[in-house]
C-alpha positions as a printed Julia matrix, in Angstrom:
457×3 Matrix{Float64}:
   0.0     0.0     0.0
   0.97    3.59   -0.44
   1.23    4.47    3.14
   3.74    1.69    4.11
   5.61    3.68    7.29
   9.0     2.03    5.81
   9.08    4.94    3.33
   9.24    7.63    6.31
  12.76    6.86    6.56
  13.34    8.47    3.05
  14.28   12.39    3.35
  11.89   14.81    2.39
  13.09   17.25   -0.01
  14.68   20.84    1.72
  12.23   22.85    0.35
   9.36   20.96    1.97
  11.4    20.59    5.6
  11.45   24.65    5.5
   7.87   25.07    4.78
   6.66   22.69    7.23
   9.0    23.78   10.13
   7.15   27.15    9.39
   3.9    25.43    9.64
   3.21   26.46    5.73
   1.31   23.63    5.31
  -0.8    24.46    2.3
   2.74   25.71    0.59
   4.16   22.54    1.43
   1.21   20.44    0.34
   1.26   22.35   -3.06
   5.15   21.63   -3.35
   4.11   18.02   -2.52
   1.71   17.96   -5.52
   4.24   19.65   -8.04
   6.71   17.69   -7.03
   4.12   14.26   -7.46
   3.67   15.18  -11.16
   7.62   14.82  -12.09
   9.12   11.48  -12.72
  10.61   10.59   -9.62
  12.41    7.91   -7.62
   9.24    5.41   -6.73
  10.84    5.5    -2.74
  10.32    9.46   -2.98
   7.54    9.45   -4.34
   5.55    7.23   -1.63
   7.53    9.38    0.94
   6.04   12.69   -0.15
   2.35   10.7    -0.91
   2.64    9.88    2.9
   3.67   13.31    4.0
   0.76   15.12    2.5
  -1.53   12.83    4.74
   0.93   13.34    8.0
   0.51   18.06    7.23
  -3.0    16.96    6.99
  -3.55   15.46   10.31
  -0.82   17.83   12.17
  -2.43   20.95   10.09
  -6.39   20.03   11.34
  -6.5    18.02   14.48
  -3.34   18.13   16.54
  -2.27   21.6    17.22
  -5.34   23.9    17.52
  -4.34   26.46   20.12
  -2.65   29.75   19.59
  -0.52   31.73   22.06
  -3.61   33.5    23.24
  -5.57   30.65   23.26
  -3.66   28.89   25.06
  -2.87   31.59   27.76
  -6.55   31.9    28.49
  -6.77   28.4    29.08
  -4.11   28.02   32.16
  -5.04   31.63   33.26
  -9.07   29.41   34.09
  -7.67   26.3    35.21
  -4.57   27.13   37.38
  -3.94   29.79   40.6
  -1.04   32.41   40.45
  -0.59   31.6    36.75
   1.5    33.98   35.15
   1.45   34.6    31.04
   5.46   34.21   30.84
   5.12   30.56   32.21
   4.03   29.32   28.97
   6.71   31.06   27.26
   9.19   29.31   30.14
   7.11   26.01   29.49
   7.43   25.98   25.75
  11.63   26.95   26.12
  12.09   23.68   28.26
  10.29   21.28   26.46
   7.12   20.6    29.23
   4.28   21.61   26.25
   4.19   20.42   23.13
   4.09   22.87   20.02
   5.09   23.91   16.46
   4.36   26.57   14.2
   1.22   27.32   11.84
   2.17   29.71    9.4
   5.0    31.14   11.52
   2.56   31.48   14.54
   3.49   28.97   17.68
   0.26   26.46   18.23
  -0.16   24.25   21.3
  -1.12   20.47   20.93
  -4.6    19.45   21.58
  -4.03   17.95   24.89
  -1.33   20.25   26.77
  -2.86   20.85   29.29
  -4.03   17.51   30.23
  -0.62   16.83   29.9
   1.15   19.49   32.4
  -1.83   17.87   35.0
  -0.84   14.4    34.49
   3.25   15.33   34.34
   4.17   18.16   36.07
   3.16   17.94   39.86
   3.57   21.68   40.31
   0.73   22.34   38.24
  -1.42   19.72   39.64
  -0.86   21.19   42.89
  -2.29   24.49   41.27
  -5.6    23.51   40.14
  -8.16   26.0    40.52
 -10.81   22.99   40.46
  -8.62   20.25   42.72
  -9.52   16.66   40.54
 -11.08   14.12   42.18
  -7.89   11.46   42.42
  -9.99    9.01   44.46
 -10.12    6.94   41.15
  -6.0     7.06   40.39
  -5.34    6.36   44.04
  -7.57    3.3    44.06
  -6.13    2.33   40.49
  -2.41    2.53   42.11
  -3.94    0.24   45.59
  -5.17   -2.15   42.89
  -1.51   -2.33   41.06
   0.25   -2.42   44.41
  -2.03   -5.5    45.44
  -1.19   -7.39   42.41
   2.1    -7.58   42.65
   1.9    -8.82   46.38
  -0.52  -11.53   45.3
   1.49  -12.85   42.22
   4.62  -12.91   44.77
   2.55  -14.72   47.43
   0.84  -17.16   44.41
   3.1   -17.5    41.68
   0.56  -16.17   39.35
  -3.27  -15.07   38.31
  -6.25  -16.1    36.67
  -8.96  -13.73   35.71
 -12.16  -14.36   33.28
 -12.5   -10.72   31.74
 -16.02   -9.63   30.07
 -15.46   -6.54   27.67
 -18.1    -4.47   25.39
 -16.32   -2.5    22.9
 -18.04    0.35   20.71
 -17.27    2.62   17.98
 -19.8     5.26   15.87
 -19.15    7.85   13.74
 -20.1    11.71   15.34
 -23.44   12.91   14.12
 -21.72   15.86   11.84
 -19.78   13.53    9.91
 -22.77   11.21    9.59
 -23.86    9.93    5.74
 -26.5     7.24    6.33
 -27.69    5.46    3.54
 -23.37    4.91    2.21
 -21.87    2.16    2.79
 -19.08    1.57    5.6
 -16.01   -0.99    6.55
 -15.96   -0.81   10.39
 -13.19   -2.4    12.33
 -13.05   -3.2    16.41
 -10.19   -4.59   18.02
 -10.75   -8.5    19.44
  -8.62  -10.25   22.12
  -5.92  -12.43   20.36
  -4.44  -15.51   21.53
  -0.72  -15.3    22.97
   0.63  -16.24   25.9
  -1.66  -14.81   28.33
  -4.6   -15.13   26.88
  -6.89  -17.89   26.23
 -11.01  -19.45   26.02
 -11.66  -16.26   23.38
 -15.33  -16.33   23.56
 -17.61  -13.79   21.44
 -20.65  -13.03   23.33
 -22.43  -10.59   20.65
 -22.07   -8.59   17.8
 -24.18   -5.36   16.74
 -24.62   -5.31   14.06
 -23.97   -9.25   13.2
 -20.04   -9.28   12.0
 -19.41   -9.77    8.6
 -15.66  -11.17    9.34
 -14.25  -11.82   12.52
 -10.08  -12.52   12.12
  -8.7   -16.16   13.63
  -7.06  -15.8    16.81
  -3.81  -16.02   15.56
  -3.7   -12.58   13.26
  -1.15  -10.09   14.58
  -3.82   -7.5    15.13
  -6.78   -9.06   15.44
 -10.07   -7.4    14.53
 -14.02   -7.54   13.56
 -15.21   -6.51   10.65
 -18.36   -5.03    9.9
 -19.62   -3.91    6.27
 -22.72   -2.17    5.81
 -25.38    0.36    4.94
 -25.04    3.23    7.59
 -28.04    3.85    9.2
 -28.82    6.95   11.39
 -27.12    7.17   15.18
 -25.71    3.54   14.33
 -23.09    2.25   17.04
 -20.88   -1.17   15.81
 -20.37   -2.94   19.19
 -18.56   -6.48   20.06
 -18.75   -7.98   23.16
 -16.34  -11.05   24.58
 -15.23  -12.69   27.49
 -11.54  -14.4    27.54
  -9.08  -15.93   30.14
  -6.1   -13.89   31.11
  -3.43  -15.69   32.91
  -0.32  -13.97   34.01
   2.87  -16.39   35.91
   4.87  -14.3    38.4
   9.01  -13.96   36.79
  12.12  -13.64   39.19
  14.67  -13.05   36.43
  17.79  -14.1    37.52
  21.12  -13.02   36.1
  23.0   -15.79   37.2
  20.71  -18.29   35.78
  20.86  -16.56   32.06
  21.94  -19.37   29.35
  25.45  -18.49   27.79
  23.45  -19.42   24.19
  20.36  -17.13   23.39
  18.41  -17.06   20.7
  18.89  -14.9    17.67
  14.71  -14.31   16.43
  13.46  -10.8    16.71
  16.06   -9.33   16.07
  15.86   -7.21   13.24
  14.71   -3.47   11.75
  11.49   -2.79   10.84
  11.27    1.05    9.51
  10.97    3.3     9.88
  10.85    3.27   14.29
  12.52    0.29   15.18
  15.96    1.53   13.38
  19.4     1.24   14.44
  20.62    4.83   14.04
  23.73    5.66   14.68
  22.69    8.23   17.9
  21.01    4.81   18.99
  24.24    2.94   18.88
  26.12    5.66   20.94
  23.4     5.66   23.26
  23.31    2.03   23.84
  27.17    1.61   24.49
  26.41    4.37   27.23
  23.89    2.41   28.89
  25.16   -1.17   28.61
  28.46    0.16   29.36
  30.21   -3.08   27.99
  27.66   -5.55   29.97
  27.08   -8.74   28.71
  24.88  -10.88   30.34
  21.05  -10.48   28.5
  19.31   -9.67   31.82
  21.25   -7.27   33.3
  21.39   -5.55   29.48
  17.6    -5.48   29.39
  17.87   -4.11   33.36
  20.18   -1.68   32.15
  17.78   -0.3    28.95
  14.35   -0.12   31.36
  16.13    1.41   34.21
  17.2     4.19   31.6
  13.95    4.12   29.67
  11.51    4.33   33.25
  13.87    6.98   34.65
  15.2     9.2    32.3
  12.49    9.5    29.41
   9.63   11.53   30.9
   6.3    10.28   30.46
   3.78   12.77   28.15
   1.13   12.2    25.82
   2.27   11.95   22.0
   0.71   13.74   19.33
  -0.43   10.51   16.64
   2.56    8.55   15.9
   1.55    8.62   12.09
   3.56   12.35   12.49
   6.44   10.99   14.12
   9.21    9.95   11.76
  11.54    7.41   13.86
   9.52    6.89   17.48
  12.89    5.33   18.94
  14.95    8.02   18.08
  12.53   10.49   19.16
  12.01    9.65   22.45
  15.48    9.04   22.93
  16.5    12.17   21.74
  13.46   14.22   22.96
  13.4    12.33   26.03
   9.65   12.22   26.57
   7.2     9.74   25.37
   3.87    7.67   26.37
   3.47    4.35   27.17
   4.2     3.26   22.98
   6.69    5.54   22.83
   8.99    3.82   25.18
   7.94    0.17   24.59
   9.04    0.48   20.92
  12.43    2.8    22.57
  12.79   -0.49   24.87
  12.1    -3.2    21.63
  14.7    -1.0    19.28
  17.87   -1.33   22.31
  16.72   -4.64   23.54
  17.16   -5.71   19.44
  20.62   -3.4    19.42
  21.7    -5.35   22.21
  20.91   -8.74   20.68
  17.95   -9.63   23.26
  14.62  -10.77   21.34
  12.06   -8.51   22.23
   8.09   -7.7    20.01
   5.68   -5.85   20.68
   2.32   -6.27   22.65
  -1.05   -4.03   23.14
  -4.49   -3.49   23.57
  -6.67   -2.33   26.5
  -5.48   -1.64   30.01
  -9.23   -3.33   31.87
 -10.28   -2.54   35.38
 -12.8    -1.73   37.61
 -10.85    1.97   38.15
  -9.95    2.48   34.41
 -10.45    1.23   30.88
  -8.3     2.5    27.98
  -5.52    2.02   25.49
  -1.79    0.67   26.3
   0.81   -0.55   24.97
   4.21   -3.07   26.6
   6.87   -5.01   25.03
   8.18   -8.35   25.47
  11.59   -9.63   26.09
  13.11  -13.03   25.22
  15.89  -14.52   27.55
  17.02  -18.2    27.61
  15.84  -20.48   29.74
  12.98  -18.11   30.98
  11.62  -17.55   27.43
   9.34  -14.5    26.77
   8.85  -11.97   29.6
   7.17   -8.78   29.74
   8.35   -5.04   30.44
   5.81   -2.36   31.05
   7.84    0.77   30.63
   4.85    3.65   31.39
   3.61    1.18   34.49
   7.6     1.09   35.71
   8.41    4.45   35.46
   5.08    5.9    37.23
   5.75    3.85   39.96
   9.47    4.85   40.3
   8.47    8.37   40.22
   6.13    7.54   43.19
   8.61    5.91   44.87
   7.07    2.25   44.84
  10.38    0.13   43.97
   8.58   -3.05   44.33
   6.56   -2.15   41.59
   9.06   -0.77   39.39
  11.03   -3.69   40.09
   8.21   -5.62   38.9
   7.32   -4.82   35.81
  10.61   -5.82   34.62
  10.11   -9.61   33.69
   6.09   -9.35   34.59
   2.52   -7.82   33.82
  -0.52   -7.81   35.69
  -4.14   -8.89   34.94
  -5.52   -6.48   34.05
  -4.85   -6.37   29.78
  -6.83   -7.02   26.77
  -3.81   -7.7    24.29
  -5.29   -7.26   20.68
  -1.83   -7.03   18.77
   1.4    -8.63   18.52
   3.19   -6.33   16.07
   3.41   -2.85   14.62
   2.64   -1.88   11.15
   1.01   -4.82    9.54
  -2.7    -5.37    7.81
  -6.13   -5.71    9.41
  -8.07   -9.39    7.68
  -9.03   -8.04    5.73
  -6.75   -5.23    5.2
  -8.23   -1.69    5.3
  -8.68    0.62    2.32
  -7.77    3.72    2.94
  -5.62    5.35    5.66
  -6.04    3.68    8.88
  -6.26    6.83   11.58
  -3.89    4.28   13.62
  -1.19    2.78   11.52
   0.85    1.69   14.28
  -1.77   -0.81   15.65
  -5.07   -1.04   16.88
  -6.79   -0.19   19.97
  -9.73    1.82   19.34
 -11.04    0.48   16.21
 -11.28    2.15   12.36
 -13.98    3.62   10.33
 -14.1     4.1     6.2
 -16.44    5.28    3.7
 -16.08    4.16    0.13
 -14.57    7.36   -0.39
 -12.16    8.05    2.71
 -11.0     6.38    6.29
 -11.89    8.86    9.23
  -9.71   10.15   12.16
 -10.34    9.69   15.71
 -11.64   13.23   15.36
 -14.68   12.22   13.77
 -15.41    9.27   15.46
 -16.6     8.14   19.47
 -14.91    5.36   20.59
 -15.85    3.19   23.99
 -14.63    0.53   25.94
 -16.36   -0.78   28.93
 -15.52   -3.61   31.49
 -18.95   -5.68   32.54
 -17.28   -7.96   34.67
 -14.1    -9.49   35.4
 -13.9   -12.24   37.92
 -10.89  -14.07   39.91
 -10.22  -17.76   38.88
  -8.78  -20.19   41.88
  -6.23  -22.21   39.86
């Protein structure tokens, strides 16, 4: 397809890096389309075919606050505030911004993002947020790792309704539509994938075994029409003590390779991993050494969509900030520099506090096989101070996941026709005309846990 991500690693042409660092995007998109109608090198040409589609979604959707704007908006929500903060802010990297025709913009979610982040501001609040909900959510994380310690593992049966519909303005009823949810796939967690019901009835639903695993609806939109799926499945998670001294002197050599344009080796990458290995050998205590750098030195924030990022690795490496994606594909790229099989993994974080999208990466040492490393989960509780759950996260997971994909950057069954508003994977779902796929702008998207039940094993 046109929009394969392994083109992103080709340059873009000068002229089109100046007028999108000035946020000319509809002087870059013409550029684009001139430079589309000469004869050029096929690589180039799907680069600059993918770039008009990244200025569209940066251009619209992702950075839709001005200075003044966005000055109003911390004057109302925090005390004391002062206008030259978000000047300071901007200077040292703590909000997210570029420019729109020469005129700074703020990304849709900054301020979310200096609550969540920065405890300063937090502290500030003019409205103080309810944190009952994040305190019980950190009690429930705490718990689990004392209970997988104490039992050697956990068993839970998990009952999930997911939902997707397209918002009323960009309605057409009476076209017809290619809808896409994300399903639970079968790895090593999971198992007993049961679908309960489907509204309207599925007109595919992918095996088990796909890499992202989804269900497919194709219809005749009708008026105020929600797609829903709802399952139950068995999620069973073994408690890991990884211990150096028990590494094999032969690992394996699977999962080891590039796959552009994020998991690269780039030479910055290779400096930076000599730094942080610092000549270790043994492939525990090199995977130790990558999280420990990963959960304590790249900042957690929320990304702009990582269709506009170029090389994720590199950027959170060199940015030092990313979400919970950001760093598990940082983590994959060194693990696979430092010859340690790791993939990816994602899908739903499910509880009774909190239902939403994550993403974690798995790890491959001899003879322990694959183990898990949640980088966000590891470095939130470092930065709280809880070491036993820092410490945990390295080697395990908890219960409380829906895993619907296995890899990055690969086709939907059946595979998608336009633009997928996610190309990296798939945790809220996808919605297409005959004419055009839709962004998460357009679209509602909900996930909600009915039950989820202990199992004595």
């Amino acid at each position: 397809m046109y929009y394969d991500l392994k083109y992103m690693s080709v340059p873009l042409p000068e002229d089109v890096i100046k007028l999108k660092s000035y946020g000319d995007f509809n002087g870059a998109e013409k550029l684009i389309q001139f430079l589309l109608s000469q004869e050029l090198p096929q690589a180039l040409q799907k680069r600059l075919e993918i770039e008009q589609d990244i200025i569209r979604i940066v251009g619209i959707n992702e950075y839709p606050f001005d200075f003044k704007e966005a000055n109003k908006m911390m004057k109302d929500t925090f005390k004391n505030y002062d206008e030259q903060e978000l000047t300071e802010l901007k200077e040292s990297g703590k909000v997210d911004w570029l420019y729109i025709d020469g005129k700074v913009h703020f990304q849709r979610r900054f301020l979310m993002n200096l609550i969540k982040t920065q405890a300063e501001y937090e502290s500030r609040l003019l409205v103080k947020e309810d944190n009952e909900v994040d305190r019980l959510r950190k009690q429930e994380l705490t718990q689990n790792v004392q209970l997988m310690k104490a039992n050697g593992s956990r068993t839970v049966k998990i009952h999930l309704k997911s939902s997707i519909k397209v918002k009323k303005e960009y309605e057409r009823p009476g076209e017809k539509v290619r809808v896409y949810l994300p399903l639970p796939k079968a790895c090593k967690q999971v198992s007993d994938i049961q679908i309960v019901q489907t509204t309207p009835e599925a007109t595919i639903i992918a095996t088990e075994e796909e890499a992202q695993r989804t269900i497919f609806f194709e219809t005749i939109l009708e008026e105020n029409q929600v797609f829903s799926v709802e399952y139950t499945y068995i999620n069973h998670v073994n408690y890991v003590d990884l211990d150096p001294e028990k590494a094999a002197e032969q690992q394996p050599e699977f999962e080891l390779h590039e796959q552009l344009p994020h998991i690269q080796f780039t030479p910055y990458l290779e400096q930076l991993l000599e730094e942080i290995i610092a000549g270790e050998s043994n492939p525990i205590k090199k995977a130790r050494k990558i999280y420990d750098f990963i959960t304590t030195r790249v900042n957690y924030s929320f990304m702009r969509e990582y269709f506009t990022i170029e090389n994720i690795s590199e950027y959170a490496a060199v940015n030092l900030k990313g979400d919970c994606g950001v760093q598990a594909i940082l983590f994959i790229t060194l693990c696979r520099m430092a010859k340690i099989p790791a993939k990816w993994q994602s899908g739903l974080y499910v509880s009774q506090y909190y239902t939403g999208c994550h993403d974690w990466a798995q790890f491959y040492v001899a003879p322990y096989g694959w183990v898990f490393a949640d980088l966000s989960f590891g470095g939130g509780a470092k930065r709280t101070g809880d070491l036993d759950r820092w410490n945990y996260y390295f080697g395990n997971l908890d219960v409380f996941r829906m895993p619907a994909n296995s890899e990055i950057q690969t086709d939907f069954n059946p595979p998608k026709a336009f633009l997928r508003a996610d190309p990296i994977d798939n945790q809220r779902g996808e919605f297409e005309y005959e004419n055009q796929g839709l962004p998460y702008a357009y679209l509602e998207v909900k996930q909600e846990l009915i039950k989820m039940e202990e199992i004595a094993k």
